[in-house]
PyMOL commands that place a pseudoatom at each C-alpha (Angstrom):
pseudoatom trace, name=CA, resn=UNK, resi=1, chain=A, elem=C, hetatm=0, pos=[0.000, 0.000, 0.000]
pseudoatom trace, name=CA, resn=UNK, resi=2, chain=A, elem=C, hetatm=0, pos=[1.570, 3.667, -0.748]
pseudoatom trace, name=CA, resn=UNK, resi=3, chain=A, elem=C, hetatm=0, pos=[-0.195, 6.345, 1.436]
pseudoatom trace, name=CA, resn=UNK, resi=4, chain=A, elem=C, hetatm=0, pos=[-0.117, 9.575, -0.599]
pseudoatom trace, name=CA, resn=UNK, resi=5, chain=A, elem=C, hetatm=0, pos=[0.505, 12.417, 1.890]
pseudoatom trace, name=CA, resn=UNK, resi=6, chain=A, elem=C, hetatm=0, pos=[-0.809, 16.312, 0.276]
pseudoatom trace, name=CA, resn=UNK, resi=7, chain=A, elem=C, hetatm=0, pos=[2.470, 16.716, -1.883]
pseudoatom trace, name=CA, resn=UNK, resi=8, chain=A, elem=C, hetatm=0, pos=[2.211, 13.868, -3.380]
pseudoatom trace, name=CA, resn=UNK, resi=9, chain=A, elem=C, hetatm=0, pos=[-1.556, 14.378, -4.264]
pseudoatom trace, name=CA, resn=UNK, resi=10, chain=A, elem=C, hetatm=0, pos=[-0.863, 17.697, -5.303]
pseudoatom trace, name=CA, resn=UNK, resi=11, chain=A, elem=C, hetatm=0, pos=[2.159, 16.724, -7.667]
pseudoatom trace, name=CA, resn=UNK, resi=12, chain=A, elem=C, hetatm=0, pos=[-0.166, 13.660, -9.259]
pseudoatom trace, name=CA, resn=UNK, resi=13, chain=A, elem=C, hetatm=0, pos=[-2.985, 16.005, -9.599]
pseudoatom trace, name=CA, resn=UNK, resi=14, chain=A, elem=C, hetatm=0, pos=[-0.680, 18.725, -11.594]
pseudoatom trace, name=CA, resn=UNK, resi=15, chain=A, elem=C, hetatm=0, pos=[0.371, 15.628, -13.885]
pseudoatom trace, name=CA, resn=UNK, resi=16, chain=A, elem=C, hetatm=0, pos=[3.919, 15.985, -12.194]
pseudoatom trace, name=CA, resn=UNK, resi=17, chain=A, elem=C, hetatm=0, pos=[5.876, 13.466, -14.688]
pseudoatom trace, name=CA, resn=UNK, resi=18, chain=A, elem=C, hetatm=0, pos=[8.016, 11.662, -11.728]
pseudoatom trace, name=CA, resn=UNK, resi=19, chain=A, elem=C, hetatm=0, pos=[5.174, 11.474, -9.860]
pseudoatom trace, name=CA, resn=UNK, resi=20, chain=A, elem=C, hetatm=0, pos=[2.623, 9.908, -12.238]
pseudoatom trace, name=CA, resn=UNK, resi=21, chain=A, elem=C, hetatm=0, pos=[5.723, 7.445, -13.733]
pseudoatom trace, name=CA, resn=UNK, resi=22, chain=A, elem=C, hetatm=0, pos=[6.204, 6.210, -10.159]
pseudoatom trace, name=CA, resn=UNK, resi=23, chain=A, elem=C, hetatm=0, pos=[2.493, 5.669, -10.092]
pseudoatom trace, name=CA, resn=UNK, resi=24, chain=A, elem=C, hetatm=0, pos=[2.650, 4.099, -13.032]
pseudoatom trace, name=CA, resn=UNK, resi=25, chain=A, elem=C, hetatm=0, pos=[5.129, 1.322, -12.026]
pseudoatom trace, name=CA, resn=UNK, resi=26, chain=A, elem=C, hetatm=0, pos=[2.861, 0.657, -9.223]
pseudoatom trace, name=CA, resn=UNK, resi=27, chain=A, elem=C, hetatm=0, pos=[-0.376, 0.393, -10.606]
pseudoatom trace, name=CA, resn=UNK, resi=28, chain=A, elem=C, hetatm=0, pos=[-1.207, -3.172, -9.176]
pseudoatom trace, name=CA, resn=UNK, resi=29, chain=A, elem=C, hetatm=0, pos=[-0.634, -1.570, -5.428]
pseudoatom trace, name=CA, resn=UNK, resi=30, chain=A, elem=C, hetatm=0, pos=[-3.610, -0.100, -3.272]
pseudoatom trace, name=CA, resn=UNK, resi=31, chain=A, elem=C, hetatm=0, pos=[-2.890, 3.960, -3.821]
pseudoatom trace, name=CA, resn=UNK, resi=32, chain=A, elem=C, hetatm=0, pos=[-4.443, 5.628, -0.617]
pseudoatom trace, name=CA, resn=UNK, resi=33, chain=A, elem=C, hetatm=0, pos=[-4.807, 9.367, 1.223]
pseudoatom trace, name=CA, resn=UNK, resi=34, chain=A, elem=C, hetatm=0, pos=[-6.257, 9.988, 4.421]
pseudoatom trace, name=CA, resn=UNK, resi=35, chain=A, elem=C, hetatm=0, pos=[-9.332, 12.551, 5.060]
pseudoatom trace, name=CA, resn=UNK, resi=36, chain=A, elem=C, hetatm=0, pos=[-6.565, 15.314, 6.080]
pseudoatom trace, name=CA, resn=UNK, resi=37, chain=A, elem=C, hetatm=0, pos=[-5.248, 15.251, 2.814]
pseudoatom trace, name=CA, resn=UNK, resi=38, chain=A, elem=C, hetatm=0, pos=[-8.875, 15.019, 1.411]
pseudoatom trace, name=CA, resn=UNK, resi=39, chain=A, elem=C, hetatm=0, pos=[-9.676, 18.454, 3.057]
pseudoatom trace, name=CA, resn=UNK, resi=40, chain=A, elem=C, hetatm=0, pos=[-6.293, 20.365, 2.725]
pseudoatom trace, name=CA, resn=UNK, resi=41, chain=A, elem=C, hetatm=0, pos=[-6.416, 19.645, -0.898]
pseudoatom trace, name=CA, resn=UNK, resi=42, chain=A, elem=C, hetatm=0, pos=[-10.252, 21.148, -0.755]
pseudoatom trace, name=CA, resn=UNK, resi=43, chain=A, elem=C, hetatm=0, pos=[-8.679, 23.966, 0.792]
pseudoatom trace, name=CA, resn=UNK, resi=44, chain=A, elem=C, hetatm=0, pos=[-6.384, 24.810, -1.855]
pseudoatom trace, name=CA, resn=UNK, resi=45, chain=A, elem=C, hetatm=0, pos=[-8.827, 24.760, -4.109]
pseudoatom trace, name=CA, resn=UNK, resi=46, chain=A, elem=C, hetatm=0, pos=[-11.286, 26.894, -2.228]
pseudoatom trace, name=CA, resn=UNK, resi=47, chain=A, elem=C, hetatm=0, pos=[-8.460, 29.551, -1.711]
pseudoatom trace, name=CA, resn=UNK, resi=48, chain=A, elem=C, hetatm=0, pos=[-7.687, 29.001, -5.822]
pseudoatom trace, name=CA, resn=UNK, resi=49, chain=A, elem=C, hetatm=0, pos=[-8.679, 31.473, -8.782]
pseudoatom trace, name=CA, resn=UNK, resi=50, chain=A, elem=C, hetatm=0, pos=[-10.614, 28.433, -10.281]
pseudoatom trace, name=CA, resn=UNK, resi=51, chain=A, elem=C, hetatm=0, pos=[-12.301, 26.606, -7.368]
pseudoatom trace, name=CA, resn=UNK, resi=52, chain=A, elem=C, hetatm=0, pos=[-15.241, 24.888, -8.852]
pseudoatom trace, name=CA, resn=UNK, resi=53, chain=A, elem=C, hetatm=0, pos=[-12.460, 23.800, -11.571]
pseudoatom trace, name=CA, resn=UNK, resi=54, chain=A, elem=C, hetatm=0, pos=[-10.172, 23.096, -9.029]
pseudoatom trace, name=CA, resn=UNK, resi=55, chain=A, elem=C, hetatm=0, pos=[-12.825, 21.135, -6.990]
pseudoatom trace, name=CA, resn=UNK, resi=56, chain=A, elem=C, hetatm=0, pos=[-13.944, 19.287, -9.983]
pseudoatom trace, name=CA, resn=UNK, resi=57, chain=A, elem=C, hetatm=0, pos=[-10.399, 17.696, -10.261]
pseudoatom trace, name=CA, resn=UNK, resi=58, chain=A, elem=C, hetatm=0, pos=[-9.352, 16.831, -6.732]
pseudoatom trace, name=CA, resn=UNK, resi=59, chain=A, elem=C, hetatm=0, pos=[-13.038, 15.042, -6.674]
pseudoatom trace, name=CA, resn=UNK, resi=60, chain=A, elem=C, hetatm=0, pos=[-11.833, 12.823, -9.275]
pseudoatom trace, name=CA, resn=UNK, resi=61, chain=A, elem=C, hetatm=0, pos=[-8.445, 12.495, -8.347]
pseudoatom trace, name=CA, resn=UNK, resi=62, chain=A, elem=C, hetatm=0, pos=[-10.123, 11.132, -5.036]
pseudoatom trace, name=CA, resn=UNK, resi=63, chain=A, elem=C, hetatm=0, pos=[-12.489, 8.626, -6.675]
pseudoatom trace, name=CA, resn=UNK, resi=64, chain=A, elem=C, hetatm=0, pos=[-9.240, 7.016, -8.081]
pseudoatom trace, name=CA, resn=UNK, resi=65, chain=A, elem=C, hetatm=0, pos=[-7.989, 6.201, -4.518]
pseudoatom trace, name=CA, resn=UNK, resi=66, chain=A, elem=C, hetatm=0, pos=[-8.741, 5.064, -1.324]
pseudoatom trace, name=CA, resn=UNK, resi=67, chain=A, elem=C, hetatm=0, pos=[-9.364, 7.470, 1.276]
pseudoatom trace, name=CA, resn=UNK, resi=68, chain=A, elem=C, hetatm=0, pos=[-8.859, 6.638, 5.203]
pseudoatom trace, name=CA, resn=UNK, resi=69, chain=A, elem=C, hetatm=0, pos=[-10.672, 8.312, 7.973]
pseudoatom trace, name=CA, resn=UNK, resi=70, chain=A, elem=C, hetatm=0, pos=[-9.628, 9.062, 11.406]
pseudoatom trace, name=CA, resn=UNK, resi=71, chain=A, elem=C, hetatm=0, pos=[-10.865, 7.110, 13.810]
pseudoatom trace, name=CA, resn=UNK, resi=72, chain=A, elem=C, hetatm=0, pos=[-10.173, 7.175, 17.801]
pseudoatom trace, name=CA, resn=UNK, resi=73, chain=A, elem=C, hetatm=0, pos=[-7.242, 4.929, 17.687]
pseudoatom trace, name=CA, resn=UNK, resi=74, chain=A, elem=C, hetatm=0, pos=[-5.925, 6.854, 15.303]
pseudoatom trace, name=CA, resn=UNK, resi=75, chain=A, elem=C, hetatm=0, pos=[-6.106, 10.128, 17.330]
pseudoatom trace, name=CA, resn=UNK, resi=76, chain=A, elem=C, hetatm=0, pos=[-4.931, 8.344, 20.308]
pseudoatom trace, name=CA, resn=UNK, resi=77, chain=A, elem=C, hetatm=0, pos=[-1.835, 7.158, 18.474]
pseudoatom trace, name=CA, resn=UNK, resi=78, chain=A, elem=C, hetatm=0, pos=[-1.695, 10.963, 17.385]
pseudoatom trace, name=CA, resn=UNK, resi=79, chain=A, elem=C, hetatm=0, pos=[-1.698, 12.334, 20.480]
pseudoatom trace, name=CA, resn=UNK, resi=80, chain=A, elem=C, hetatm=0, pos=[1.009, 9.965, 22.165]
pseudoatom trace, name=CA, resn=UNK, resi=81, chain=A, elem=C, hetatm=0, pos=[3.168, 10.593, 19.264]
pseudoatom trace, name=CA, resn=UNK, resi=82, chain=A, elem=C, hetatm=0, pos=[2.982, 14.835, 19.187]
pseudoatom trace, name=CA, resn=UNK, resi=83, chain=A, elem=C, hetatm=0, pos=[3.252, 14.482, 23.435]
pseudoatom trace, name=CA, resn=UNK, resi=84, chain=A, elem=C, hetatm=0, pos=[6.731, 12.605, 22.578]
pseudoatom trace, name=CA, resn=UNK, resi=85, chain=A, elem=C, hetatm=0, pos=[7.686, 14.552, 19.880]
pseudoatom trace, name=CA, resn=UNK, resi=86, chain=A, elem=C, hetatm=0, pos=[7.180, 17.730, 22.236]
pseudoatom trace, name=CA, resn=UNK, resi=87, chain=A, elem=C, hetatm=0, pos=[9.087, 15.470, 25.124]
pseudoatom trace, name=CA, resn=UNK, resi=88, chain=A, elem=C, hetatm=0, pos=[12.172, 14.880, 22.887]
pseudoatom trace, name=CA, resn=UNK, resi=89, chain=A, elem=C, hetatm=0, pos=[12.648, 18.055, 20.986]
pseudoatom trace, name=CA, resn=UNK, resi=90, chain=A, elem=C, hetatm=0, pos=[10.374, 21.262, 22.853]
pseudoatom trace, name=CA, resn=UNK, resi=91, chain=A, elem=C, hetatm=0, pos=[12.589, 23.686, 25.443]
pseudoatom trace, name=CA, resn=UNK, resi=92, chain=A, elem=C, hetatm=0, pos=[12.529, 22.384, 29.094]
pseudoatom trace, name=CA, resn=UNK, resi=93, chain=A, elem=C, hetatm=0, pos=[11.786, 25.363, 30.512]
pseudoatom trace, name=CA, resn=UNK, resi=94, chain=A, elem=C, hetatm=0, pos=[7.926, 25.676, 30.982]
pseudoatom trace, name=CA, resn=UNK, resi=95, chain=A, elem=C, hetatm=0, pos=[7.635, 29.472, 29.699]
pseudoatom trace, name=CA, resn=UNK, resi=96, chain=A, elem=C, hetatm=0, pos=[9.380, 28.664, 26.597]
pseudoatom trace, name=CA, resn=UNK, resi=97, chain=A, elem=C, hetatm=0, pos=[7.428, 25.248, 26.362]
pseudoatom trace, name=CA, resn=UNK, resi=98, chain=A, elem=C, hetatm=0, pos=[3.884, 26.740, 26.303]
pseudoatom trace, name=CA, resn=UNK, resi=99, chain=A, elem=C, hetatm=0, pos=[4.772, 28.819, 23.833]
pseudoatom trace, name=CA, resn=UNK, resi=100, chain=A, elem=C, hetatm=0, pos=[6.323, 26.419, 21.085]
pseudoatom trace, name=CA, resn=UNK, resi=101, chain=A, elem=C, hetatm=0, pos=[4.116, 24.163, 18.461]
pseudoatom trace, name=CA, resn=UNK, resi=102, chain=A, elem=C, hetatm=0, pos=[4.234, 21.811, 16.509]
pseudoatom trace, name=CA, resn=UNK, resi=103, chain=A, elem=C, hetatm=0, pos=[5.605, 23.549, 13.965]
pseudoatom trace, name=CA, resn=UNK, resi=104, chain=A, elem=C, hetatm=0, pos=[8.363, 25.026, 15.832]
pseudoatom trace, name=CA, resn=UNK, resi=105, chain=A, elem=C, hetatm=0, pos=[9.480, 22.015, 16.180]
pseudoatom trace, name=CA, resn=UNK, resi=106, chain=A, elem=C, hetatm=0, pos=[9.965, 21.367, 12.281]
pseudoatom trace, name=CA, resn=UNK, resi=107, chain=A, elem=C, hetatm=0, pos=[6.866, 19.056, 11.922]
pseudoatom trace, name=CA, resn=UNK, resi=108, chain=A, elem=C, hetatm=0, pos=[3.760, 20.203, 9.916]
pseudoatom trace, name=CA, resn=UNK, resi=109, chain=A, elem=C, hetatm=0, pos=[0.292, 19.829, 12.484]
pseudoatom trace, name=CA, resn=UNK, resi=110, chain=A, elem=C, hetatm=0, pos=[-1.476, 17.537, 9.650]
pseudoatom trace, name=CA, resn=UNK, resi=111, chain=A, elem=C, hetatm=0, pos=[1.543, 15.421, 8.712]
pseudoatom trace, name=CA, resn=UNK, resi=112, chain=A, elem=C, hetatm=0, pos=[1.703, 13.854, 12.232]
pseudoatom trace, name=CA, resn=UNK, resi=113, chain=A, elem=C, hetatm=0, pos=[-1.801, 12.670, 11.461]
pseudoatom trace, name=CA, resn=UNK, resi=114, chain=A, elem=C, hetatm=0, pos=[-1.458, 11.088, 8.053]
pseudoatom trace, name=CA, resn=UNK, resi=115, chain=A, elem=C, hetatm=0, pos=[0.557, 8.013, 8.333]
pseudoatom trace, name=CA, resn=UNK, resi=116, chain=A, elem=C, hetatm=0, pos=[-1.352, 6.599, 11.215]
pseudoatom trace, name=CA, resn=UNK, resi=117, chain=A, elem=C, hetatm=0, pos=[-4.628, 7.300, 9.297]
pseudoatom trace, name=CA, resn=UNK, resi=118, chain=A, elem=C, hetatm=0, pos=[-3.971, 3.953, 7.016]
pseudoatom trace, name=CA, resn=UNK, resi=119, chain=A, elem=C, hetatm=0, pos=[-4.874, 0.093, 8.542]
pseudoatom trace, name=CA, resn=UNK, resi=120, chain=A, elem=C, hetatm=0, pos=[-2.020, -1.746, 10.270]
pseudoatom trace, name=CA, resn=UNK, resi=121, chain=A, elem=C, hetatm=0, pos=[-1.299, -5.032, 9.264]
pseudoatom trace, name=CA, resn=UNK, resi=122, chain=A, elem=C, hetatm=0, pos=[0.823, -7.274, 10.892]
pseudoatom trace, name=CA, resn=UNK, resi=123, chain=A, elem=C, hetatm=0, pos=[1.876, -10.652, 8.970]
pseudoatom trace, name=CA, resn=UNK, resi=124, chain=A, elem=C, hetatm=0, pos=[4.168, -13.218, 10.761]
for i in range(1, 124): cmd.bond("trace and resi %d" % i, "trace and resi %d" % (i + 1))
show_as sticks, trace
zoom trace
């Protein structure tokens, strides 16, 4: 499974030539997003020059993939990993601790969410 993150989307959806070859060479693979990418894409569009255009096209781009929702082991999972991300890399001190985010920190707020939107699956 390859779980497109909003780059990705983005690039396929402009007909990005690396992009759609590598999709290409995997076209017997499950291609999947997550509902965050779903709705930042939605917002780039909205905030375009062209948005019912613009809409038009991410809807079909969309149809072509699967999209995974967030569910509340996902946001658990979420949660545990921004709390350790903020224990390993935010400023000790509490005053400069309330004030940093996520994205201080060098991590985007929706990318934390996307990978543990898709299914686990453990073989042995």
């Amino acid at each position: 499974m390859y779980l497109l993150d909003t780059n990705h989307c983005s690039l396929a959806i402009l007909a990005n030539p690396n992009v759609l070859s590598h999709l290409a060479a995997i076209e017997n693979s499950l291609v999947s997003t997550c509902v965050i990418v779903q709705g930042e894409l939605v917002d780039m569009a909205e905030r375009s020059q062209n948005i019912e255009n613009n809409l038009a096209i991410i809807n079909n781009f969309m149809k072509g993939i699967q999209i995974h929702n967030i569910d509340e082991f996902t946001a658990t999972i979420y949660g545990q990993l921004k709390a350790a991300l903020f224990n390993k890399f935010a400023p000790k001190e509490k005053n400069k601790r309330r004030k940093t985010t996520i994205t201080d920190l060098g991590f985007g707020e929706n990318d934390i969410w996307i990978p543990h939107s898709a299914p686990i699956s453990i073989t042995e």
